[in-house]
N, C-alpha and C positions, 0 to 999 in steps of 0.2 A: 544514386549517382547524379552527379550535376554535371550541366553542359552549358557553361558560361555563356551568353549570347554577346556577340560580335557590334551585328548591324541589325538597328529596327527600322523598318516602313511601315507607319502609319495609315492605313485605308481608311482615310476622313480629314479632313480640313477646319480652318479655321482656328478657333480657340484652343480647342481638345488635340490639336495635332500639334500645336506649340506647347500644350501642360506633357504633354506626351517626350515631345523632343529634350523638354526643362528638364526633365528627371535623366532623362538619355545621358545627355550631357554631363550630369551632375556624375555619373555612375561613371562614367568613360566609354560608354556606346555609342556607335556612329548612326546618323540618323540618315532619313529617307522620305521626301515626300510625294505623293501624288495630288495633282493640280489640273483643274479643268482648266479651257480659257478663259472663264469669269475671275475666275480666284487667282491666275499669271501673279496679279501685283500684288496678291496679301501679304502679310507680314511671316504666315506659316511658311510658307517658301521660302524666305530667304531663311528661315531658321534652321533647313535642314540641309544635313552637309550635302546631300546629294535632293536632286530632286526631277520626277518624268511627269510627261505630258501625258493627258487624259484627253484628247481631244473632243471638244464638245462642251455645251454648259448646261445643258437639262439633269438629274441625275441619273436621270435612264441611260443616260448616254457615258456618262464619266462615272463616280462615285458606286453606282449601281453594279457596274461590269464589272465580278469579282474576278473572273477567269483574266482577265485583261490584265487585271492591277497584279493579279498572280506571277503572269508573265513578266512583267516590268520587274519586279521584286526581284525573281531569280536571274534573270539576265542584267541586273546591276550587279551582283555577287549578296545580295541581302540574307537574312538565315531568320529572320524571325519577323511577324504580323501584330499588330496593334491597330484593332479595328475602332477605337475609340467610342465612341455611342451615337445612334442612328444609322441611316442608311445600312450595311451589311455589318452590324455589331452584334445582333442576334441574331443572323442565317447561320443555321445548321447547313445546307450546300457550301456557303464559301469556308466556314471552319473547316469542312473535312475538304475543301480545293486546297486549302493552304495543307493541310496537312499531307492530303495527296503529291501536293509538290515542292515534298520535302523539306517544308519548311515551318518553324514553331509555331503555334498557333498561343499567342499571349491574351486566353480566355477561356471560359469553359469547355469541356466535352462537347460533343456535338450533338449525344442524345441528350444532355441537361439542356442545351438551348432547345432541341425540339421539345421533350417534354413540356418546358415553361414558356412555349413560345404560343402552346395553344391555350387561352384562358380558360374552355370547356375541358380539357386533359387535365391540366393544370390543378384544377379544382378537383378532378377525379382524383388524384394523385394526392392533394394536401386530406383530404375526407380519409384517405386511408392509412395517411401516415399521422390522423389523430390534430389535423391544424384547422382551430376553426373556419368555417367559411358560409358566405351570406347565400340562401338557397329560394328563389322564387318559384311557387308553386306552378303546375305543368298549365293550367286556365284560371289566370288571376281576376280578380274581382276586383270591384272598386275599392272594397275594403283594403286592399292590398297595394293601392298607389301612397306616394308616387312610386316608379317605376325605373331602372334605368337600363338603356338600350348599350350594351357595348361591345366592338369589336376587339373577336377571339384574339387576332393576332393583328395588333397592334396596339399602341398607348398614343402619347400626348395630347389626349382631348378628339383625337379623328373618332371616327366609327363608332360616335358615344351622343345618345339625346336622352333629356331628361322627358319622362311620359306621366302627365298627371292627369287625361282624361283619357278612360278606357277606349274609347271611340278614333284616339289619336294612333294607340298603338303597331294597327298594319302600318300605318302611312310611315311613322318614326321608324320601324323595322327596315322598312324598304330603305327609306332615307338613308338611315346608317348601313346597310350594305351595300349603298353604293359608293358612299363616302369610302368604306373600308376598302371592297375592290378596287378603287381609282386609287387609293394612297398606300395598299400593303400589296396589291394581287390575291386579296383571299376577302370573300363577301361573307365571311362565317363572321355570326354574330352572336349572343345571347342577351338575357334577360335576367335581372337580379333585383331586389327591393333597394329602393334609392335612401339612404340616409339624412336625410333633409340639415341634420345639424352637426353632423361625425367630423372627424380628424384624420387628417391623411398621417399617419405616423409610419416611417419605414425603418428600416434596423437592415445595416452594415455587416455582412458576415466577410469570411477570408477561409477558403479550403484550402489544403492541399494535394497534391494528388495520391497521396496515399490513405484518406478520406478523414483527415482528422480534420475537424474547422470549428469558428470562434466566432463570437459576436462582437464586432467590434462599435459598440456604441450604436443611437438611435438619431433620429432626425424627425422634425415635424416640417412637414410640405403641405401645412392646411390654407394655405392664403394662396387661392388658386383663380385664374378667373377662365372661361370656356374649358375648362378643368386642365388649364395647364398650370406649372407649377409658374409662380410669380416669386413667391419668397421663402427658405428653403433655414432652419434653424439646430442646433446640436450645442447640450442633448434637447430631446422635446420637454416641452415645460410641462408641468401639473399631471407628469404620470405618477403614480402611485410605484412604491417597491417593488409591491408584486407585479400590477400591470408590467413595468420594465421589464421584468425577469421571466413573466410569461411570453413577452415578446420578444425575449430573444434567444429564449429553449425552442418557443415555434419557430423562429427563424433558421435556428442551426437543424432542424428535423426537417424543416423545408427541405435543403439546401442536401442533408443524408440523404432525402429520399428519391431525390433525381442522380445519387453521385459527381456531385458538382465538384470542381476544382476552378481557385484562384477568386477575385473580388466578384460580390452581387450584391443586391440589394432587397431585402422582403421586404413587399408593400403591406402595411394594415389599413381596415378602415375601423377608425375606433370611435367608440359613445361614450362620452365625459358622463352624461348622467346617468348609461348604467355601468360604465366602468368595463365592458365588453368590448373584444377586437375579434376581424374577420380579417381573412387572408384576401386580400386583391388580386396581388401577382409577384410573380419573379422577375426580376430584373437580368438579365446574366449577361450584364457587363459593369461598365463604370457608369455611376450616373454623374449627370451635372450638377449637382449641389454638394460631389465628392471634400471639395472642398473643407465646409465647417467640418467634417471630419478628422478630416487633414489637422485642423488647428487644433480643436481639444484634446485628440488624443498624441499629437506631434510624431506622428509615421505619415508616410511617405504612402500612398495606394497605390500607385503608380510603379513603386520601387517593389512594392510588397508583389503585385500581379507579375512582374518581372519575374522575381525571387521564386516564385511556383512555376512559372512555365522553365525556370529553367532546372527545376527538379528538386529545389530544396524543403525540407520538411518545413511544418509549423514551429516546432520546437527552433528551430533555426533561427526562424523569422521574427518568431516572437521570444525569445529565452525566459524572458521574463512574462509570459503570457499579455493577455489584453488590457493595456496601461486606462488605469481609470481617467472619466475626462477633467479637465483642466478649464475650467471658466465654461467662457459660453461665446457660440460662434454665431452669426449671421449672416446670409447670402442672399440677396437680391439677382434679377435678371433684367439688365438693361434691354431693353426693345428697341429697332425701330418702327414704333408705330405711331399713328396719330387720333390722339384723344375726342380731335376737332371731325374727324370720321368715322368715328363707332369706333376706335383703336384699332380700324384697319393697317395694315403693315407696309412700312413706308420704303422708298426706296430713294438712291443718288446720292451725291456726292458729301463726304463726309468734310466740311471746310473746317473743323474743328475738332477734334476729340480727343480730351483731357481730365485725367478724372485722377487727385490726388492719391497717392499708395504706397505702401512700404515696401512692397514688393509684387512680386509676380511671376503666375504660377511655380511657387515657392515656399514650402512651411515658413512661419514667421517667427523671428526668432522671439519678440514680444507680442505684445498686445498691438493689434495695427491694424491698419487697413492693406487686402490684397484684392489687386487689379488684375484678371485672368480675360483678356481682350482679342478681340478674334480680327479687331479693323484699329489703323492709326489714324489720324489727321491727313486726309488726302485721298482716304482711299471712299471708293464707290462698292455702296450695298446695295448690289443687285436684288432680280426678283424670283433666283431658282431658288433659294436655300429659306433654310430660317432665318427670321428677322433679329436675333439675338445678335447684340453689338458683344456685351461683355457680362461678366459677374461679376459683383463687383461683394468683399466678404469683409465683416467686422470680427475681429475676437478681442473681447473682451474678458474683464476677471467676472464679471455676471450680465445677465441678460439686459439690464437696464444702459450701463456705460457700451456694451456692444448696439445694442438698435440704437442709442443715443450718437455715436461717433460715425457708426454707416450713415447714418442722417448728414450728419456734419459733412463728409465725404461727399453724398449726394448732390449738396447746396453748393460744394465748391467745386463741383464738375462743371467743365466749361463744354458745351455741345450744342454745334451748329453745322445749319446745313439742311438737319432733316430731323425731323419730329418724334419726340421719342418720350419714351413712359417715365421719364426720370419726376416731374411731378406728383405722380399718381405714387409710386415709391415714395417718394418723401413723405407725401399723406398718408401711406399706411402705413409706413416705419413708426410716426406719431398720433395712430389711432388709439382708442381708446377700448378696442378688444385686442390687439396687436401688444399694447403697453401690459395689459391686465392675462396676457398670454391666454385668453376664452375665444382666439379667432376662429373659424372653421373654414372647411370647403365652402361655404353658399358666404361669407361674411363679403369678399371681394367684391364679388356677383351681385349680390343683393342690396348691400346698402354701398361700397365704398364705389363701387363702378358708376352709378347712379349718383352718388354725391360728386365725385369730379369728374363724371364725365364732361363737362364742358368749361374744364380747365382751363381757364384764360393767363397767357403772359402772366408773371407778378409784376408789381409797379403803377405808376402812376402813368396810364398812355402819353397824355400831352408831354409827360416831361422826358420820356426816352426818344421822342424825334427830334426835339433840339439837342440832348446829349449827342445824336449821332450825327446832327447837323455841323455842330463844332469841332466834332473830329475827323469829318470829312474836311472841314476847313484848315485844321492842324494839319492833315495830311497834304493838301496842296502849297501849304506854306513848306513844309519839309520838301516837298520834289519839285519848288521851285528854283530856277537856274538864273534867272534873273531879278533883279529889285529886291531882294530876299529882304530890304530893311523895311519895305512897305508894309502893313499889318494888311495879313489877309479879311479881304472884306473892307476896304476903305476906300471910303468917296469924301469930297472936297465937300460939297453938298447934300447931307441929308437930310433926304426925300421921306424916304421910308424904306423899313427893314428888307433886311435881304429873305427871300421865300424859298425853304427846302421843301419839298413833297415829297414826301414816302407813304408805299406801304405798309403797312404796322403787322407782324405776326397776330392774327387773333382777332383783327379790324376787317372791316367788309370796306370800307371806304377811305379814301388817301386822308393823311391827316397832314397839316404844315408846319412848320417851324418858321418862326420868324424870331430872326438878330440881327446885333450889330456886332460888327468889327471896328475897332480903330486904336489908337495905341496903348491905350490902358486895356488891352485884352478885349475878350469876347461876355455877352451878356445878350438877357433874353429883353425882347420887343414886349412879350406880354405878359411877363412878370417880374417884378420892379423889386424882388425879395431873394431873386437867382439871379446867383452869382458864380462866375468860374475862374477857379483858383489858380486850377491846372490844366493845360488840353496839349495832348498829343495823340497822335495816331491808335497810341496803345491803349491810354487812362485820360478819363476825365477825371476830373476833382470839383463838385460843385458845393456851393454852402446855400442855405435857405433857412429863415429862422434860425440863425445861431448852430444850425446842422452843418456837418461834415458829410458828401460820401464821395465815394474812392468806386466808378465804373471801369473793369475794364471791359477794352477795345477791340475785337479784332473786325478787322475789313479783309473780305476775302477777297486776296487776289486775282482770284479768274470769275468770281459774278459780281463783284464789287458792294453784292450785299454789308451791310453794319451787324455784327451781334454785339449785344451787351448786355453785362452779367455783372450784378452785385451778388452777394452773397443773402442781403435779405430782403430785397425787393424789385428789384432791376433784371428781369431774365426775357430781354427781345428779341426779334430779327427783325430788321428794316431793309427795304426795296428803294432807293431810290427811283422817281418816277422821272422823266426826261420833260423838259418844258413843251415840248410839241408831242405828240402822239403820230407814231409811222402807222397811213392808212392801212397797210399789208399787215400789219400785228391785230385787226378785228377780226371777229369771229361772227356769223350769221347769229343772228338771235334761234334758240332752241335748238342752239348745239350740245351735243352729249361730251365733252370732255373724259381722257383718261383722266381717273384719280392717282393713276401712280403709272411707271413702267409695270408691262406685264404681257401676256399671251392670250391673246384670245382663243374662248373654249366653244361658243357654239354665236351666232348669230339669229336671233327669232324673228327678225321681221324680214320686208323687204321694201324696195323703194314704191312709196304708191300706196302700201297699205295703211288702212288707217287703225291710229292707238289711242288708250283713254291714260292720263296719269296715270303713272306708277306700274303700267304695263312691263315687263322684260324687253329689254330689246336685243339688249345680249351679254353674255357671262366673258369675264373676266380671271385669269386665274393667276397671283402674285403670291410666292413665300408659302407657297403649298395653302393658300386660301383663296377660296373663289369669291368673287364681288362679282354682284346682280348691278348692270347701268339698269334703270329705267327710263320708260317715256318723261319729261318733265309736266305736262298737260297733256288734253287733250290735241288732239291731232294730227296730220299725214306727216310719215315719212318720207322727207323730200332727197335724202343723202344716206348710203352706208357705204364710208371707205374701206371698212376693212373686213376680213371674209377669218373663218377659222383658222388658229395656228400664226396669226400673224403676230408680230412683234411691235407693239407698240409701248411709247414715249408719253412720258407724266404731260398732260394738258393736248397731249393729241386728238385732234375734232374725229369722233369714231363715228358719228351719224348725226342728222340734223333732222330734229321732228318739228316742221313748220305748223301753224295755226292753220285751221280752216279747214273746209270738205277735201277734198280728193278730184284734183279737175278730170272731167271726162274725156277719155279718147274721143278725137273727131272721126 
């Protein structure tokens, strides 16, 4: 018997609460969101017809509180939950609160999520139901590294170290549970032999609750870095008949042997050169690369988890059983992080973000590019959540025109503001194990993180601060009220060129631009070969050597910053710098600056005492990762502003470790 659902509230935000609402909509369901106050102005909010406050912006405090979001649900008149993924997507307590109060729970059973929620059960469970899985002896030897440390109940790279010298082991144990306690509330951890060269390969199943379920298609998630997923593809490339069909018999016995119902995901870890897979884990919700999914096989996940929670058979859902796939899909995960800081995770205000697409969160009705976007242009990426801006997906008719066209997508994304992984993508879209589909879990990590890590702008520096110098000039010639016929930049007499100073994204030191204005347009002082065709606010137009290019422009309106973006060399941010320097704007020499907003987690020193470089002075915690400030040099601690729990602002002076001894009390 089926029980159509009315109204869904989604318990999670951002992207996944807008892919959630898209299909809502599409069905004729009324939506529902909850919102901390960090997230007020996303775009998930206004997407849902109704939406309640979560007061608070830590997760502990909003997202976290299932009982709370419970109450809000039934006292809107709502009938059904979509906990989307993360934060309470796997509690086995909030599935049966929803269910306790009387309302649908749109995801598995609640002993499937506890079963698969403990990786040590979990594995107990797959060994008996006949699903291979990776087993490290009870006192490993060195023969038996590397080794890998991971917490039971949790994923995305937390509560996980890789162990290659026996001697490390306690210390990595300990490390990861406490990693794991701070980030799930559970310090259980284990021990398995680490794969050095494997493939994350997972496979899509669909139950329903009268226990029939299918496998619908597979994915490869081997392009990973801190073992999070980075690039996410369907189906996976270079498996064999059989390997595919064994993985996805194991996956459906999985999925029998906990009595699961509605969308999951079985993880494998596979070895290309013995052609061998081992069970990871269970997923038991939607994941974030649902998507290429979505494309190859053209259903709806979203539609399909509905479709079960609200009682309908497999036969139903699927008439036609598990549609074979159709080309070949790829998904990337925009960041915001920064390359120029070890890819720590960045934060503030988004002055820009534009990323070409056919559509969004949406099957495609061709071959295209889909945009599933959690932030628009304007909006500010805090430091409680993940640093995930968007996903951004190719389908293509084969895997070459799909990574080839997400690339193309990549290049003509306009994003400003705040630093993000969009280079480091572009590179591994057009790697050379990525192309040849032979990437693995270590390929990112190992050689691609280390080749660009130190990513600098594209283009020629000298010539993107005169580009942005003349369109600052364009600009004042437009919002001028009077003389408007005099060319900006004209003197009776010249002396010599007019001098912009900017900072340059990616430059340690101001760089200048010098031109002229006068009636025949704008042109550079120190190169006699640039030329400009065209200048406004928006686009320059320059020629050099018989060359054409076409920059656009945007000037943000509230920091007055310049970006500029060609499509195949031109990707900057410029600061203009003011002619005089305000003495209030310096800083003590061996000041500690924030690297981003964020929370302060512990404090280690105090004023007075004295440090050697590289010492801790105090931890940081931003986007659920902790950054270590240290001493810069040696010597005393002459300043700590700020104490634990405090809230600080990207470039805020958090302590100041002065040179020299430590003067003595008299």
């Amino acid at each position: 018997m089926t029980t159509p659902i009315q109204l869904v509230a989604v318990a999670n935000r951002g992207e996944i609460a807008s892919r959630v609402f898209a299909t809502c909509r599409r069905l004729g369901i009324e939506t529902m969101a909850v919102f901390s106050d960090a997230d007020a102005d996303l775009p998930f909010v206004a997407d849902a017809d109704y939406a309640a406050r979560l007061p608070g912006s830590i997760p502990s405090e909003t997202y976290l509180q299932g009982e709370r979001i419970v109450r809000l649900v039934r006292a809107s008149g709502g009938q059904a939950v979509h906990p989307g993924y993360g934060f309470l997507s796997e509690s086995a307590d909030f599935a049966r609160a929803v269910l306790d109060g009387q309302l649908v729970w749109i995801g598995p059973p609640p002993e499937a999520i506890e079963a698969m929620g403990s990786k040590v059960r979990s594995k107990e469970l797959m060994r008996a139901a006949g699903v291979p899985t990776l087993e490290a002896p009870a006192e490993p030897t060195e023969s038996d590294l590397p080794l890998l440390v991971k917490a039971s109940a949790g994923g995305g790279g937390r509560g996980m170290r890789v162990v290659r010298r026996l001697d490390d082991l306690g210390s990595e144990v300990a490390a990861a549970e406490a990693e794991a306690r701070s980030a799930f509330g559970d310090g259980t951890v284990f021990v398995e032999p680490y794969v050095e060269s494997g493939r994350h390969v997972e496979v899509q199943v669909l139950f329903d609750t009268y226990g029939s379920g299918v496998a619908l298609g597979d994915r490869d998630c081997s392009l990973q870095r801190r073992h999070q997923k980075v690039m996410e593809e369907a189906p996976a490339p270079g498996l064999s008949d059989e390997v595919r069909a064994g993985m996805h018999q194991a996956a459906v016995e999985a999925g029998r042997a906990v009595g699961y119902a509605g969308a999951g995901t079985v993880e494998f870890l596979y070895d290309p050169a013995t052609g061998r897979f081992w069970f990871l884990e269970m997923n038991t919700r939607l994941q974030v690369e649902h998507p290429v999914t979505e494309c190859v096989i053209g259903l709806d996940l979203v539609a399909l988890q509905i479709g079960v929670a609200e009682g309908r058979t497999l036969a139903e859902l699927l008439p036609d059983g598990a549609p074979a796939p159709s080309g070949h899909a790829v998904e990337v995960r925009l960041y915001a992080e920064d390359p120029a800081a070890d890819w720590q995770p960045t934060a503030g205000r988004l002055a820009r973000f534009d990323v070409p697409a056919d559509t969004s969160f949406d099957l495609l009705a061709r071959h295209g590019i889909r945009v599933d976007a959690g932030y628009a242009s304007g909006d500010v990426v805090g430091t409680h959540y993940d640093a995930m801006l968007a996903k951004v997906i190719s389908w293509g008719p084969d895997r070459g025109s799909a990574l080839r066209s997400l690339r193309g997508a990549l290049r003509r994304a306009r994003l400003h503001g705040i630093a993000t992984n969009r280079d480091l993508l572009i590179a591994a879209l057009g790697d050379r194990d990525t192309l040849a589909g032979t990437m693995t879990t270590s390929t990112l990590e190992h050689r691609l993180a280390k080749e660009f890590a130190d990513l600098a702008p594209a283009g020629d520096p000298d010539f993107a601060p005169f580009v942005a110098a003349i369109a600052l000039a364009a600009r004042d010639t437009e919002q001028r009220t009077v003389q408007r016929g005099v060319p900006t930049g004209w003197r009776n007499v010249v002396s010599q060129p007019h001098r912009t100073t900017f900072l340059v994204s990616g430059r340690d030191e101001p760089v200048v631009a010098e031109w002229y204005g006068d009636r025949d347009g704008f042109r550079s002082a120190g190169e006699e070969d640039l030329h400009v065709i065209e200048a406004t606010p928006r686009r320059v137009v320059v020629e050099r050597g018989g060359f054409r290019q076409s920059i656009d422009v945007h000037i943000d309106p509230v920091t007055g910053e310049v970006h500029l973006d060609d499509d195949s060399m031109v990707r900057q941010s410029l600061r203009l710098l003011p002619r005089f320097t305000d003495p209030a704007d310096a800083v003590a020499s061996g000041s500690l600056l924030a690297p981003m907003p964020g929370t302060v987690v512990t404090v280690a020193v105090e004023p007075g005492d004295a440090v050697a470089a590289g010492d801790v002075v105090l931890v940081l915690e931003a986007m659920k990762m902790q950054h270590t400030v240290t001493a810069p040099h040696d010597g005393t601690v002459a300043e700590v502003n700020v104490e634990p729990g405090a809230q600080v602002a990207s470039g805020e002076v958090l302590a100041v470790v002065a040179t020299g001894e430590p003067e003595e009390s008299p």
